[in-house]
C-alpha positions as CSV (number, residue, x, y, z in Angstrom):
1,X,-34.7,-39.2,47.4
2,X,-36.5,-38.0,50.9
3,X,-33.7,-35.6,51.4
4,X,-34.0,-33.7,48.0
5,X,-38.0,-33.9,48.6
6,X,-37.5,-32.7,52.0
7,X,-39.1,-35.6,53.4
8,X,-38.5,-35.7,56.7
9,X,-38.6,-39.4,57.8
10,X,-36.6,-41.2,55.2
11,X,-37.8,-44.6,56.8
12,X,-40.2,-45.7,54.0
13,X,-38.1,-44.9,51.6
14,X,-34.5,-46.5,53.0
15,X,-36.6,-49.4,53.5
16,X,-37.4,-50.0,49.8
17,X,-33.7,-50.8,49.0
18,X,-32.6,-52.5,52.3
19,X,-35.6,-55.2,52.9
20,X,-34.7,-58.2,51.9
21,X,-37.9,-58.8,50.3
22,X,-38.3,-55.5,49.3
23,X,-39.7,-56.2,45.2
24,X,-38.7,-52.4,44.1
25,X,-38.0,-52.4,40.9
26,X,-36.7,-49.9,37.9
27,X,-38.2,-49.9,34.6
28,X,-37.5,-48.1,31.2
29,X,-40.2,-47.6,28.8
30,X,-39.8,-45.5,25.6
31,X,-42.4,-44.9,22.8
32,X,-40.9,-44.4,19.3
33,X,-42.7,-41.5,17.3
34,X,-45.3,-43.1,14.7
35,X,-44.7,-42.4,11.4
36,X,-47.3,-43.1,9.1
37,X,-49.6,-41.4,6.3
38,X,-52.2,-38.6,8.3
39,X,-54.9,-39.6,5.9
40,X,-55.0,-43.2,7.9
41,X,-56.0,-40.7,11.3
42,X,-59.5,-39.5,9.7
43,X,-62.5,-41.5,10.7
44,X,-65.3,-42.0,8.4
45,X,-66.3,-38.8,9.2
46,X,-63.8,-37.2,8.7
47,X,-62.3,-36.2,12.2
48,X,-59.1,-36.5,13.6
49,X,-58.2,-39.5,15.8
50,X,-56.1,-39.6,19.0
51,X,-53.5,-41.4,20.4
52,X,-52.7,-42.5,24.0
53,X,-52.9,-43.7,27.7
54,X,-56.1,-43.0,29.0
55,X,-56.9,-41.5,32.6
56,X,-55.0,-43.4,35.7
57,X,-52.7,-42.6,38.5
58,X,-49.7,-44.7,38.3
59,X,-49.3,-47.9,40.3
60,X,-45.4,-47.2,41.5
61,X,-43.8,-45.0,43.8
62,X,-42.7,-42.3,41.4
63,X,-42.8,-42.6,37.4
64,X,-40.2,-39.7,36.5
65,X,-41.2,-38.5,32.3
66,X,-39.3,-36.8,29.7
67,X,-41.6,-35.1,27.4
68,X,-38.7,-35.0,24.3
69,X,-40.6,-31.4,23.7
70,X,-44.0,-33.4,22.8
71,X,-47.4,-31.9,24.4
72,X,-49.3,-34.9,25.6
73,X,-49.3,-35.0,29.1
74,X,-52.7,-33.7,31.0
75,X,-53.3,-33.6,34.4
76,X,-56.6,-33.2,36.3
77,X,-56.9,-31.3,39.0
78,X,-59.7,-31.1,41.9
79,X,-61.8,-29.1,39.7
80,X,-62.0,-32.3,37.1
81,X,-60.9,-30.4,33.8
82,X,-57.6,-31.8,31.9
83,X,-54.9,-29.5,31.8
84,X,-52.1,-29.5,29.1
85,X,-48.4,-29.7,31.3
86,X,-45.9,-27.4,28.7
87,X,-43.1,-30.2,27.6
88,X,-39.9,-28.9,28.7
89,X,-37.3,-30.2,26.7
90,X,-34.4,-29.4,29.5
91,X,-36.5,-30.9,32.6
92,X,-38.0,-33.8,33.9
93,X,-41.9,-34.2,35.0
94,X,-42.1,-36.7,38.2
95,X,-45.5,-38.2,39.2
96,X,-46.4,-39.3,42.8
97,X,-47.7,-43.1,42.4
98,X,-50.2,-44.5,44.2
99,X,-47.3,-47.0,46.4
100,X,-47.1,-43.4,48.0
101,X,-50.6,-42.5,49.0
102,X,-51.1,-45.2,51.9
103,X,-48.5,-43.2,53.9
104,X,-50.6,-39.6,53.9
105,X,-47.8,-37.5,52.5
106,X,-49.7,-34.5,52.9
107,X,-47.4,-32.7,51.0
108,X,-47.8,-34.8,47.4
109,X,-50.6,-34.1,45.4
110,X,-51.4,-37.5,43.2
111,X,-53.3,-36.4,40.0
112,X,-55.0,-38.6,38.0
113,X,-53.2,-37.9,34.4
114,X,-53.9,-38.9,30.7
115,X,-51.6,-38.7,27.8
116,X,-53.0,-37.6,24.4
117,X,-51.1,-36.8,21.0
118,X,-53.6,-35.5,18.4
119,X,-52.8,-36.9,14.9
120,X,-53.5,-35.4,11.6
């Protein structure tokens, strides 16, 4: 993973799979699409609700996304404003966590991120 980051010291990273009491971990998550009648998205006044994960940085060393061609994902950038990422139904999105950030990796940027799926 260093290499094809060009990382040049690979040492934090070969040390995640040969510590003995190294707790890495992989984890799958998928979220189904909902399927349910739009009228049950309108508050009482009449606006559109939202769906999903509000703003945070992810706690792992790298979260790697699919976006299925589904716009949610926003990132924020030093400026503060959310901005949409374009799904890409043939790539991959990879996030920085934060198990990165202690180590100064100049070269990451770790944006704080929100996903959002208008409904209705």
């Amino acid at each position: 993973m260093a290499e094809g980051l060009g990382v040049p010291d690979t040492w934090f990273f070969s040390r995640l799979i040969r510590e003995v009491d190294s707790d890495s971990v992989l984890r799958f998550n998928h979220y189904p699409p909902i399927i349910l009648n739009k009228d049950c998205f309108k508050d009482n006044h009449n606006h559109t609700k939202v769906i999903g994960f509000g703003e945070h940085s992810d706690p792992q060393i790298l979260t790697i996304l699919r976006s299925n061609d589904v716009a949610s994902l926003q990132i924020s950038l030093q400026d503060g404003m959310w901005n949409p990422v374009a799904p890409d139904p043939l790539a991959f999105c990879v996030n920085v966590g934060d198990l990165l950030q202690p180590y100064n990796l100049a070269w990451f940027h770790f944006p704080e991120h929100n996903t959002i799926v208008q409904l209705g």
